[in-house]
N, C-alpha and C positions, 0 to 999 in steps of 0.2 A: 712708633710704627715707621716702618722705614720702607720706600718700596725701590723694584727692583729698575733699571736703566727703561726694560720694558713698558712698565707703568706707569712711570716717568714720561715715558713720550706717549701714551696712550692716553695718560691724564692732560699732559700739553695739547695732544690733538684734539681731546674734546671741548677743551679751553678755547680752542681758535674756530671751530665750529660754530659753538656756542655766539662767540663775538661775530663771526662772520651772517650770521641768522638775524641775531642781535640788531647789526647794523642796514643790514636789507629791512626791515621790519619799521628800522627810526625811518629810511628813506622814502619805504611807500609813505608812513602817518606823515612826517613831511609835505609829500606830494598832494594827501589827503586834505590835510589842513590847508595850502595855500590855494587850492580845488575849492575849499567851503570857502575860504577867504573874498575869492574871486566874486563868486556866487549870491555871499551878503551883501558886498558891494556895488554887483549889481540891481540889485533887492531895492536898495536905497538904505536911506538913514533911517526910517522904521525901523525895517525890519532887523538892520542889525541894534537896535536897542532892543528890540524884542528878544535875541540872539541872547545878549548878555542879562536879561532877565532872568531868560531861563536857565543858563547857565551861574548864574547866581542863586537859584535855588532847586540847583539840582543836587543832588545825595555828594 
């Protein structure tokens, strides 16, 4: 299959959308994660052992 110059940059531009979504997406779970980071920490040492409890026996 062979496509044309067209599709070519249509299939490119949806490639860099894709990545550009992609990348907004890691930044907010980023921001998310060091949000809950903050949050355990202030929690104390409990509760983040509790934290990794249950993410150790989560699916």
């Amino acid at each position: 299959m062979q496509l044309t110059p067209e599709e070519l940059v249509a299939e490119f531009h949806d490639a860099v959308m894709e990545l550009y979504f992609a990348r907004k997406r890691i930044a907010h779970l980023e921001a998310e994660n060091e949000m809950l980071r903050i949050r355990s920490a202030e929690a104390g040492p409990n509760s983040a052992e509790q934290t990794e409890a249950a993410a150790d026996t989560a699916p």
